[in-house]
C-alpha positions in Angstrom: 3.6 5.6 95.0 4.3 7.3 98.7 4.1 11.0 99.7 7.4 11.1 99.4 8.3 9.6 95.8 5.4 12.2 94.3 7.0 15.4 96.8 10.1 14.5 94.9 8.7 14.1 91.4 6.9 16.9 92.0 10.2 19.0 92.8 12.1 17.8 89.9 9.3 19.1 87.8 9.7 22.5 89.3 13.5 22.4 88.9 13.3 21.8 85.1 10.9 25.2 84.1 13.1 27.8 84.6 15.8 26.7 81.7 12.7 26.2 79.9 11.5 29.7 80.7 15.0 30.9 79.7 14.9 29.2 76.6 11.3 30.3 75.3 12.6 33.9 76.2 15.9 33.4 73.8 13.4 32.1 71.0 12.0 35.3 71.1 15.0 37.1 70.0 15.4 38.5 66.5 18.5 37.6 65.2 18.2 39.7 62.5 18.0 43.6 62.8 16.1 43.9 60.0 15.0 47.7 61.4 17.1 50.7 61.1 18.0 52.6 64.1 16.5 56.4 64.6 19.9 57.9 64.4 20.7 55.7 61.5 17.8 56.6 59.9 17.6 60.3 60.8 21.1 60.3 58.9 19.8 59.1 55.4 16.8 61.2 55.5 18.2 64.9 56.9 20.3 65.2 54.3 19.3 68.9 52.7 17.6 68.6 49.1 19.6 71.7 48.1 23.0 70.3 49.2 22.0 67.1 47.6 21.5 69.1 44.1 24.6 71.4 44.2 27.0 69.4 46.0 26.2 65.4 44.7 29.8 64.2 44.9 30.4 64.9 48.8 26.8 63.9 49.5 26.9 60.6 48.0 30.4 60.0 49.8 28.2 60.8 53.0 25.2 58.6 52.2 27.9 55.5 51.5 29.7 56.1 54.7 26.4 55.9 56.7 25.3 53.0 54.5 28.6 51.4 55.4 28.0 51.8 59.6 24.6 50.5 59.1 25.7 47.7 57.7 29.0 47.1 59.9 26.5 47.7 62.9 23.6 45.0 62.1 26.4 42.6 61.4 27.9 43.2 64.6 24.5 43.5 66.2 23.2 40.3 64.5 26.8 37.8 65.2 26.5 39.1 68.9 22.5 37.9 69.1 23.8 34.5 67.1 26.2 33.7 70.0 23.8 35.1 72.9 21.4 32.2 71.0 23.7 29.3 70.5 25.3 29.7 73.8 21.3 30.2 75.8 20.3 26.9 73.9 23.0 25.1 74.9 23.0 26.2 78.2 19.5 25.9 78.6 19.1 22.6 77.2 22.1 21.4 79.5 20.4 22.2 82.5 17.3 20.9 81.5 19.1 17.5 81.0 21.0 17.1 83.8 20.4 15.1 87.2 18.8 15.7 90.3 21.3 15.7 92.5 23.4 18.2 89.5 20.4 20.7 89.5 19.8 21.1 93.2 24.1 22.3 92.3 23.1 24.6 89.9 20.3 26.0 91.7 21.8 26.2 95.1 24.8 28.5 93.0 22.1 30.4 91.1 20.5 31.1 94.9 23.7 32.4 96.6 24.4 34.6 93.9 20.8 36.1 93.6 21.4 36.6 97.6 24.3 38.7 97.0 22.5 40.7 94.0 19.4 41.1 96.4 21.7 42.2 99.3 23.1 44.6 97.2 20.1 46.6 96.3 18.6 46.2 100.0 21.7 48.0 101.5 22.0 50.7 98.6 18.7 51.3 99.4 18.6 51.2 103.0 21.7 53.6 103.4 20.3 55.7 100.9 16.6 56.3 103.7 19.7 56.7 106.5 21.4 59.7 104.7 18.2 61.3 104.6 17.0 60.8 108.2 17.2 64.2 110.1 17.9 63.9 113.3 19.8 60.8 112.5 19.0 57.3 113.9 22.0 57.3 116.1 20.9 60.2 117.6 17.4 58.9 118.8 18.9 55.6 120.1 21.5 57.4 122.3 19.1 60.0 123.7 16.8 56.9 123.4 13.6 59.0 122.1 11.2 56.1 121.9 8.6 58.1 120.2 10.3 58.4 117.6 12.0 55.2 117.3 8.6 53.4 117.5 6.9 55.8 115.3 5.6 54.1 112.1 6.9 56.8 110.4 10.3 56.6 112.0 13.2 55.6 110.8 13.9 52.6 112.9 10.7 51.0 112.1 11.2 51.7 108.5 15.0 50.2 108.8 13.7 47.2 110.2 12.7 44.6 107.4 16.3 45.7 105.9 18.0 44.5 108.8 15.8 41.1 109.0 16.0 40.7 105.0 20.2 41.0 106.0 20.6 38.8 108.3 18.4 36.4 106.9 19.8 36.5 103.9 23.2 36.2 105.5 22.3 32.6 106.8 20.9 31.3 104.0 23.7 32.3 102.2 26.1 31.1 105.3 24.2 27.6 104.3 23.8 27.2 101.0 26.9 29.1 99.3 29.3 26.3 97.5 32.4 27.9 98.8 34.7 26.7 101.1 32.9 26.9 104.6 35.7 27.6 107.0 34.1 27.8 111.0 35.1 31.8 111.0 34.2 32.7 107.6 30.5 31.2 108.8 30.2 33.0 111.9 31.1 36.2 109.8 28.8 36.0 106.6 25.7 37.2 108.8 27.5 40.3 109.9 29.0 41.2 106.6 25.6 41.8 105.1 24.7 43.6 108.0 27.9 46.1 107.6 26.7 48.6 105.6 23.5 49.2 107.6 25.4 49.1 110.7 28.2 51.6 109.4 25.4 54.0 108.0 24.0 54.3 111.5 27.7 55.8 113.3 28.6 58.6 112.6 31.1 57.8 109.7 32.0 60.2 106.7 29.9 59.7 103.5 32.3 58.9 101.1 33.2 55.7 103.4 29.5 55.0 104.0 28.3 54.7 100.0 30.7 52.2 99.3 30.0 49.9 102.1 27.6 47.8 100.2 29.8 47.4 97.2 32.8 45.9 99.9 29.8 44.0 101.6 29.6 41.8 98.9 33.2 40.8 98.1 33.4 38.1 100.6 30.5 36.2 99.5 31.7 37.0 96.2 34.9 35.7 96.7 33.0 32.3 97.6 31.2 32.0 94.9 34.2 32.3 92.2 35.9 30.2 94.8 32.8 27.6 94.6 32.2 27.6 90.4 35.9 27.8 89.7 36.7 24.3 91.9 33.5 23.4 90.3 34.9 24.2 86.4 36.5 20.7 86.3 33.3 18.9 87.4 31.1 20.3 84.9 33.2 19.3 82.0 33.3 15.8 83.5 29.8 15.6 84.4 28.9 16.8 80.3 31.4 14.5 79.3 30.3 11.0 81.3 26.7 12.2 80.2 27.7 11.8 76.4 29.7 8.7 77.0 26.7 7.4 79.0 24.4 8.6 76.1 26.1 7.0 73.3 27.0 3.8 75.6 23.2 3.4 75.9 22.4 3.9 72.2 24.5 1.7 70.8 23.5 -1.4 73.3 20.0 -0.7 72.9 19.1 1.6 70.0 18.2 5.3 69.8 15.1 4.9 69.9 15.3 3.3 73.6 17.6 6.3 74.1 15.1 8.4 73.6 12.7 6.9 75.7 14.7 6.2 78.3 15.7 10.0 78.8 12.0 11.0 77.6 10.7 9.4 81.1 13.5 10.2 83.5 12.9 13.9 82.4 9.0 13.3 82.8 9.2 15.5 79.5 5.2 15.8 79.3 4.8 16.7 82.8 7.5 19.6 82.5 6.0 21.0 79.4 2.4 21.0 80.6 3.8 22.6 84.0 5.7 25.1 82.2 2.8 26.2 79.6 0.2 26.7 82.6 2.8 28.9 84.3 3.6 30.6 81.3 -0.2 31.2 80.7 -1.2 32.0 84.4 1.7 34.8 83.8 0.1 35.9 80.4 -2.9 36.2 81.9 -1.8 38.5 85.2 0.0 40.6 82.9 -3.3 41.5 81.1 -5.2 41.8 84.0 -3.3 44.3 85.6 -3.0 46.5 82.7 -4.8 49.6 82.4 -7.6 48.5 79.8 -8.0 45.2 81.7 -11.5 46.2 82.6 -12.9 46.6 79.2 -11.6 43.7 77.6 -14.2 41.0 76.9 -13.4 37.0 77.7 -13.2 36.1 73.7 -10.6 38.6 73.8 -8.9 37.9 76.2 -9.0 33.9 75.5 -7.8 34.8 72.1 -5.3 36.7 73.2 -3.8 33.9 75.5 -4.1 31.1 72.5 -2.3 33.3 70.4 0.7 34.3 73.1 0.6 30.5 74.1 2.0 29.3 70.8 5.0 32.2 69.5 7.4 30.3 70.3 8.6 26.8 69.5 9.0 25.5 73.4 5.5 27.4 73.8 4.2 25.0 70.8 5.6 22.3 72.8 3.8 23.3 76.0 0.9 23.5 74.2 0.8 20.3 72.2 1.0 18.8 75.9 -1.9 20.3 77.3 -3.8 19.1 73.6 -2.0 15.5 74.1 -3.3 15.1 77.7 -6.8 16.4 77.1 -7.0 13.7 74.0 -5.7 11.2 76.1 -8.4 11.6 78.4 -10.8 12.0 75.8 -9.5 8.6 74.8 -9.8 7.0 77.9 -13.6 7.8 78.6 -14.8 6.8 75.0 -12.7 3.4 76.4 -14.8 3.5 80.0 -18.0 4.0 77.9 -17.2 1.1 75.7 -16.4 -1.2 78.6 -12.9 -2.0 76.5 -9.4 -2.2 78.1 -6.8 0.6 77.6 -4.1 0.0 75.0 -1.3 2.3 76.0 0.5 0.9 73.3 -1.8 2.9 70.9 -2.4 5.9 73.3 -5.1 8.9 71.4 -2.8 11.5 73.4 0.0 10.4 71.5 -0.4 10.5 68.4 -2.8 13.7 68.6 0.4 15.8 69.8 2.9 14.1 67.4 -0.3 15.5 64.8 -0.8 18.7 66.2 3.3 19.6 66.5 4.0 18.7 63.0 1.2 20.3 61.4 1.8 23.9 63.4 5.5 23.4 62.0 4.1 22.4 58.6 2.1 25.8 58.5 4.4 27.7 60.4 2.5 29.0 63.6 5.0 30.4 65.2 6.7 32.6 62.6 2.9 34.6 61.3 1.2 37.5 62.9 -0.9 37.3 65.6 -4.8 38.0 63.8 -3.4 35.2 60.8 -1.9 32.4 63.9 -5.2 32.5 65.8 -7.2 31.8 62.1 -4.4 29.0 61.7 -4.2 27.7 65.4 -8.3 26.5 64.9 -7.5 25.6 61.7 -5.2 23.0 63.0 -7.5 22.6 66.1 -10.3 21.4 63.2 -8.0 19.1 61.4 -7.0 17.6 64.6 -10.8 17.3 65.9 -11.6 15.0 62.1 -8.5 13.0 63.3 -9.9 12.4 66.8 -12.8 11.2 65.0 -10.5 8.9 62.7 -8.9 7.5 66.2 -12.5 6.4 67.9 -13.3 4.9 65.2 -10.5 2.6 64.7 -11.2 2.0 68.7 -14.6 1.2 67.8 -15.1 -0.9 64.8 -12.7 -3.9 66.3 -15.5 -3.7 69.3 -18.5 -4.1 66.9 -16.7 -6.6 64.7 -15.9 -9.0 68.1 -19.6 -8.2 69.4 -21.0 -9.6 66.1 -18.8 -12.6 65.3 -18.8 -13.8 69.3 -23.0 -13.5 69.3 -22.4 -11.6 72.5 -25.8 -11.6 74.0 -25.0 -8.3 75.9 -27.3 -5.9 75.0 -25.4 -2.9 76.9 -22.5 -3.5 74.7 -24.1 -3.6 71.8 -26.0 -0.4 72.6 -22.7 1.6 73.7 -20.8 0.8 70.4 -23.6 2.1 68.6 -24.0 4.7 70.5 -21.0 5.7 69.6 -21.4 5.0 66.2 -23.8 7.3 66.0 -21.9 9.9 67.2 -19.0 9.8 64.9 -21.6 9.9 62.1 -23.7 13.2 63.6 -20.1 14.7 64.7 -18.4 15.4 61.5 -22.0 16.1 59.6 -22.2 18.8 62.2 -19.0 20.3 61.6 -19.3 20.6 58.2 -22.6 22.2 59.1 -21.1 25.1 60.9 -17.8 25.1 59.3 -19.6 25.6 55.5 -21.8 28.2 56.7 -19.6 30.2 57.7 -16.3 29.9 55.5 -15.5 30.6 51.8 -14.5 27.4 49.9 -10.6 27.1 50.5 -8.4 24.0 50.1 -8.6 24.0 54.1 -12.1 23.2 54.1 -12.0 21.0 51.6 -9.4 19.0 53.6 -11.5 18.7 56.7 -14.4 18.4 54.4 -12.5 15.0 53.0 -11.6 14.0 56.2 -15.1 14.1 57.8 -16.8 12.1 55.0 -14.2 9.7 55.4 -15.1 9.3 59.0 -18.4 9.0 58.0 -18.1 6.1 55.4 -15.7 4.0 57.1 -18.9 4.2 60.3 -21.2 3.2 57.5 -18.6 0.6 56.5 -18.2 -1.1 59.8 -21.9 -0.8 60.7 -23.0 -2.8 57.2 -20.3 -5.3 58.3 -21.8 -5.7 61.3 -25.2 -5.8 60.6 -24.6 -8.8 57.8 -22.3 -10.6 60.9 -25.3 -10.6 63.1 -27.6 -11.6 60.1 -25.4 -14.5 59.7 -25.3 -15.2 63.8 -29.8 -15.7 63.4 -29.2 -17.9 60.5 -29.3 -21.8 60.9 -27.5 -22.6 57.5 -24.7 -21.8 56.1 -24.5 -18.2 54.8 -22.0 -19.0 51.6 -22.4 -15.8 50.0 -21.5 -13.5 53.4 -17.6 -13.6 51.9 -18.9 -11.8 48.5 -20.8 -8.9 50.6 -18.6 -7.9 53.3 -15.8 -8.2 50.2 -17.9 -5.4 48.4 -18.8 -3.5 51.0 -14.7 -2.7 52.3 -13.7 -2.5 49.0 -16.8 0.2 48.3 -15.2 1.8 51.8 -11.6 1.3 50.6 -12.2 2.3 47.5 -13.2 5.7 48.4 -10.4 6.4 50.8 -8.5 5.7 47.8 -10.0 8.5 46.2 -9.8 10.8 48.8 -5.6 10.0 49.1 -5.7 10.9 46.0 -7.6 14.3 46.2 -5.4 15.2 49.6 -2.0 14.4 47.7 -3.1 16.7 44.8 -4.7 19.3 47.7 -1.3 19.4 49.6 0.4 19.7 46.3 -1.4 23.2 45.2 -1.1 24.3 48.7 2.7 23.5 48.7 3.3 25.0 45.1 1.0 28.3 45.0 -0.1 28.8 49.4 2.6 28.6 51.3 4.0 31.8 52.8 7.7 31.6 52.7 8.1 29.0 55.3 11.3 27.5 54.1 10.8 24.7 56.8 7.0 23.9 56.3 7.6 23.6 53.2 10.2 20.8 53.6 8.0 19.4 55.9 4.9 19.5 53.8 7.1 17.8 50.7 7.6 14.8 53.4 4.3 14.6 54.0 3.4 14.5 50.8 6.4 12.1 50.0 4.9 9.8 52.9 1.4 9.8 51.9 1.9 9.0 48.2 4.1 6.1 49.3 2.2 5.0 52.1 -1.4 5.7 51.5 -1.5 5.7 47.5 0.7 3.7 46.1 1.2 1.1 49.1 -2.5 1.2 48.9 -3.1 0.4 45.5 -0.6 -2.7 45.5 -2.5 -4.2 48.5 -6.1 -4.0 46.8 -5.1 -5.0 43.9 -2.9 -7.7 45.1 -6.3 -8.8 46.6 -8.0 -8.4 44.1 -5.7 -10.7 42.1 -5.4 -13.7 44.4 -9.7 -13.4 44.9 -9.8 -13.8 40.9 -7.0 -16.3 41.0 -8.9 -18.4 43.9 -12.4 -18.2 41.7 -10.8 -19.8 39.0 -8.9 -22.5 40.5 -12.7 -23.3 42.3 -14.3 -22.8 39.2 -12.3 -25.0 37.6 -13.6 -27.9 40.3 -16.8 -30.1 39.9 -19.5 -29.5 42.1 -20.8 -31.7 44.3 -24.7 -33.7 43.5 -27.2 -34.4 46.1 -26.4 -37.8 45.9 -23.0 -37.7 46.7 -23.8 -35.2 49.8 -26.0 -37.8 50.8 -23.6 -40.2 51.0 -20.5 -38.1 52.4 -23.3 -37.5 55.1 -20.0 -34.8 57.0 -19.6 -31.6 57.4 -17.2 -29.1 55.8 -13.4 -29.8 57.1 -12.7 -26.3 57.4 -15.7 -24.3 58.9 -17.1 -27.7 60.7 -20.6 -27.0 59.1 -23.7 -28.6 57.6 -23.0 -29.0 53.3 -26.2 -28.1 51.2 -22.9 -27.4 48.2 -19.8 -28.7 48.0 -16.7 -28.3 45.3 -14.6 -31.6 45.0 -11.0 -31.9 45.0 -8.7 -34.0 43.1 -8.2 -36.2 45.9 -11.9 -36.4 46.4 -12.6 -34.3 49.9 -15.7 -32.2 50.1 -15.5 -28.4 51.2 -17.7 -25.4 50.4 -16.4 -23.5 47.8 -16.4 -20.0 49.8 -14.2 -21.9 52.7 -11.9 -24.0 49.8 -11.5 -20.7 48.3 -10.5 -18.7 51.3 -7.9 -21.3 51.4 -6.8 -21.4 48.0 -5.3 -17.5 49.0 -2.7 -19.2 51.3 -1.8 -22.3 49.5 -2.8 -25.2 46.7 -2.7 -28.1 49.1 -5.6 -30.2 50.6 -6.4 -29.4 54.1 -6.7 -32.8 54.7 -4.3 -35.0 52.3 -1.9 -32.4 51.5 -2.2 -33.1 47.9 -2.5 -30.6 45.3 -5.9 -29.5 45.2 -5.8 -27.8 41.2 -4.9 -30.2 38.1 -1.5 -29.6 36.5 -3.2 -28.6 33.2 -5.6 -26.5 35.2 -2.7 -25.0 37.4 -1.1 -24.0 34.5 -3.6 -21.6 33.4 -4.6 -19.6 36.5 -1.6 -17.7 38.7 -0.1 -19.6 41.1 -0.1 -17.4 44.7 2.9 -15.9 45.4 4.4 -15.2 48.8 2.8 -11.9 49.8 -1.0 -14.5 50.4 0.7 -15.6 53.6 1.0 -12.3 54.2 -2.3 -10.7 53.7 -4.3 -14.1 56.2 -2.9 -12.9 58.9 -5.4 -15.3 61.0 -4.1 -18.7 59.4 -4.7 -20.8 62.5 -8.1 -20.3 61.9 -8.4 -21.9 58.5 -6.9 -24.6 59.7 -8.6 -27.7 60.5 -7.1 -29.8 63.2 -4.3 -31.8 62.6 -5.8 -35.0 61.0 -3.6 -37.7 59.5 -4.4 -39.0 56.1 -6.8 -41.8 56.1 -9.0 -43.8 53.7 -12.0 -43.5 55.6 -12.7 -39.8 56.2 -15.9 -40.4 56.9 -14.7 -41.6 60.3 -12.5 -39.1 60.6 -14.5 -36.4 60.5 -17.7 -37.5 62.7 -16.8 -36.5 66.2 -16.8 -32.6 64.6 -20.3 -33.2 63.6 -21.8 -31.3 66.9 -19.5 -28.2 66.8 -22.3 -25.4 67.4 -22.9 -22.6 64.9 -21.9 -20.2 67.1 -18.5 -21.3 67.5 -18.0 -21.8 63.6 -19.6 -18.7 62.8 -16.8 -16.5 65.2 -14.0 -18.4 63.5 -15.6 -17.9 60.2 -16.1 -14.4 61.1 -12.3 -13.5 61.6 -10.9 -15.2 58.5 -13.3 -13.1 56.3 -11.9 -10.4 58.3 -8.4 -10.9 57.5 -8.8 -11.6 53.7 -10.2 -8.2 52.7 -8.0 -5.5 52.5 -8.3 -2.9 55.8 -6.4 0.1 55.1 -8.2 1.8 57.8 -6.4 0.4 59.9 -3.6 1.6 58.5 -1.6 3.5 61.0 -0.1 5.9 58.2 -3.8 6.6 57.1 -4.8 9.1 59.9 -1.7 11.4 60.5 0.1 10.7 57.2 -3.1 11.7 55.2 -4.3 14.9 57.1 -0.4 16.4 57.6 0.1 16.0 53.7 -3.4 17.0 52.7 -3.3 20.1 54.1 
């Protein structure tokens, strides 16, 4: 990208932070004036006690007449700050979206107007220092006392940034005003903010003289209603083509491109982080200059900045940004260190800040006190540290599975993945650590609690699966029972995330029911959630496991229903297994009188009856009839079919023959391919993407 593509990106950043800004600050309004006035209030309680007593009928005629304003007043009050609301959000949010080329508009207006304001003031408050000058400044340049006109003191040095600040203001203005720009009208703008300063200095009476700045700006105010009245049209037409272009684009591509589309020409992440550093850097200026600045500690002061940083909703949003682009990173140097390529597709960043946002609305940040939002801000700043751990290792454990079942010789590798294995063990056993020790039991803690023992078994999990694939790798036999142990040890793994859905879904449920503090919209948030994760991770769940579970049982009993084979008839089949390519010390016989192992037959026996070979039915009719036939949903749960699959062999009498160029596959090779079918046909809900956010946003 050139210098001059980032100056540019770098200026349309800048451009979108002020309706931002202007936003956040209509957030902060309080539509509701839930607070009496002093004179309101001073009404209801000066009424006399004695008057009260003797004279009840006129007194409560008073007392419901001021009860009456009050109420006519807030609603007044509160329907003017609705429309003040609606009207800033929309404007706001207008801007935001709009063009380059229609900002630079806008802010070019926004400019010349601000000119005249600031003109304004600088003449009001320049004639205002001439009035008082005695001798006056006329007087010094006609008898031309230069000690006093180049006295610092003097008036004509003091006079002197106002007449710069004029008639640089007049150019700009001159050049940047959206009125029409007639060859006399430019030559004149200069001058007319110099008019009042110049008229202040004759000798003119001072009636005249104090209204010069308020005639001073009619021309250029002229200009401007001139420019944003011819302009009226355009703005309706640019709002409208950008709906028509909006829904044009949705329905030939789909929201959701929508979406992305405008989420990248706004640079949406960029303009939030932008904003919430200026917003911060401003926060933290305003404390330093206060009075107390001095004797205010760091913690203090950091605390106070978290806690500002996230009171409103577009604050949130600023700060979910900054969380989002440190995870990213985070993301991207566990990646480095693992020597694996970046998936942008399944970015950390991402789904941290969807995570983070949706869990400070679910607990309502923005709407508690400040002491209770900074407990709740690291309470979410936990629950999104377990899920961190949740993301590296689900970056992880495909790395050690591939290491293992490809006999990668590289030690480094090897040593990094554990390494970071390691970590995500010590991590969440440490947190626990510090987190117990200094907490009471609450259903928070028991939620990152649940979280970072899950973390913790499915690193155990993936480290016993590796270990027994690089067992198997140093073995020069066939390993038929390795299906049977890395079956146990997931289902040991996915059986306890099981329970742990379980415990979250009831966790989020008693929070929902008897914690939440009348946040009408966490609430409906948290019922989703909890919605989601009982679909999803529970019930979802449950079907896939025991839809394994089913077809492994189904599969034993079609292969136990199959003769074994003697060592005679090995002897004299003298070929290895048609679907792994390996050495057979024990075979099962089909039907149609092909040799297999039994672990391979019944790894195919989840995806169909058929012979590998022949294509026949591998299972007796009377036999069939006594054992489920697989449905459909076996196809889907071997995602990895190819691999099963031997290659494509015609029938053929002789498969002796056949078969005998396979003989000198290596182990190696066999083992990897092995490797990733056992892989597919146990059920992985870690990998679930609905198990990481899903689970933590509805159990807590």
């Amino acid at each position: 990208m050139s210098i001059r593509a980032k100056f540019l990106g770098f200026v349309d950043v800048i451009m979108r932070i002020p309706p931002l800004f202007l936003l956040d600050e209509i957030l902060k309004m309080n539509l509701f004036n839930e607070n009496l006035s002093s004179t309101q209030l001073g009404s209801l309680t000066n009424l006399d006690t004695n008057d009260t007593i003797l004279n009840s009928t006129s007194t409560l005629n008073q007392t419901e007449s001021i009860v009456s304003s009050i109420d006519l007043h807030g609603l007044s009050v509160t329907l003017f700050k609705c429309v003040i609301f609606l009207i800033g959000c929309f404007s706001s949010l207008a801007i935001f979206m709009l063009w380059t080329r229609h900002l630079v508009i806008i802010y070019m207006y926004v400019i010349s107007v601000g000119l005249i304001i600031l003109s304004h003031w600088s003449n009001v408050s320049a004639v205002a220092l001439l009035q008082e000058g005695n001798p006056s400044l006329i007087e010094d340049i006609l008898n031309v006392n230069i000690q006093r006109l180049t006295s610092p003191d003097g008036m004509a040095v003091t006079l002197l940034p106002h007449f710069l600040l004029q008639y640089v203001m007049g150019i700009i203005f001159a050049y940047i005003h959206l009125g029409p720009k007639h060859q006399l009208t430019q030559r004149i703008l200069p001058f007319t903010f110099l008019m009042p300063l110049i008229l202040a200095i004759l000798p003119i009476p001072i009636n005249i003289v104090k209204h010069a700045p308020t005639f001073a700006a009619v021309l250029p105010l002229v200009l401007s209603k001139i420019a944003i009245w011819s302009a009226s049209v355009d703005i309706f037409r640019t709002l409208l083509s950008g709906y028509r272009h909006a829904v044009s684009f949705a329905e030939n591509f789909g929201l959701s491109a929508l979406v992305e589309n405008e989420w990248q020409r706004l640079n949406v992440p960029c303009v939030l982080r932008a904003f919430w550093t200026i917003r911060l850097l401003e926060q933290f200026a305003s404390i330093a200059m206060s009075p107390e600045a001095e004797a205010l500690s760091f913690m203090f002061t950091f605390q106070k900045l978290l806690i500002s940083g996230c009171e409103t909703l577009i604050a949130l949003l600023g700060m979910t940004s900054i969380i989002s682009f440190i995870c990213h990173y985070i993301g991207v140097l566990f990646q480095m260190f693992l020597m694996a390529e970046e998936d942008d597709d399944k970015s950390i960043g991402t789904v941290s800040a969807i995570l983070f946002y949706i869990l400070s609305l679910q607990t309502g940040l923005t709407t508690l006190q400040p002491d209770k939002r900074f407990v709740r801000l690291c309470r979410n700043l936990c629950l999104l540290l377990t899920a961190l751990l949740h993301f590296l290792h689900n970056m992880v454990s495909p790395i050690l599975m591939s290491l293992s079942a490809s006999h990668n010789p590289s030690r480094k590798r090897h040593t990094r993945a554990l390494l970071v294995c390691a970590f995500l063990v010590l991590a969440p056993v440490t947190l626990l650590i510090i987190l117990w020790s200094r907490h009471q039991p609450s259903t928070w803690l028991l939620a990152v609690s649940v979280f970072s023992i899950e973390v913790i078994v499915k690193v155990l999990v993936s480290l016993a699966t590796y270990t027994l694939f690089l067992v198997d790798a140093q073995r020069q036999i066939f390993w038929e029972r390795l299906d049977d142990y890395i079956y146990y040890i997931k289902a040991f793994g996915n059986s306890v995330e099981f329970c742990f859905g379980i415990f979250l879904f009831f966790n989020g449920a008693w929070i929902l029911l008897f914690e939440s503090e009348n946040n009408t919209l966490g609430s409906i948030i948290r019922s989703l959630m909890l919605l989601i994760h009982s679909y999803f991770n529970i019930w979802c769940e449950a079907r896939a496991g025991w839809s394994v579970y089913m077809k492994r049982r189904t599969a034993v009993q079609k292969i136990s229903s199959l003769p074994d084979a003697s060592s005679e008839e090995l002897q004299h089949f003298d070929d290895v297994c048609a679907i792994c390519y390996q050495e057979m010390t024990s075979a099962k016989i089909t039907r149609c009188r092909h040799y297999f192992h039994g672990v391979c037959l019944r790894k195919w026996l989840y995806v169909q009856d058929k012979c590998p070979l022949c294509h026949e039915i591998v299972i007796n009719q009377d036999v069939k009839t006594e054992v489920e036939k697989p449905n459909e949903e076996a196809i889907e749960q071997v995602p990895n079919l190819e691999q099963l699959l031997p290659r494509r062999a015609t029938p053929s009498r002789n498969i002796h023959l056949h078969h005998q160029p396979h003989r000198g596959r290596s182990n190696s090779a066999s083992r990897e391919s092995s490797h990733s079918s056992i892989s597919s046909n146990t059920t992985t809900s870690s990998t679930n993407p609905n198990n990481g956010s899903g689970r933590m946003m509805a159990g807590n």
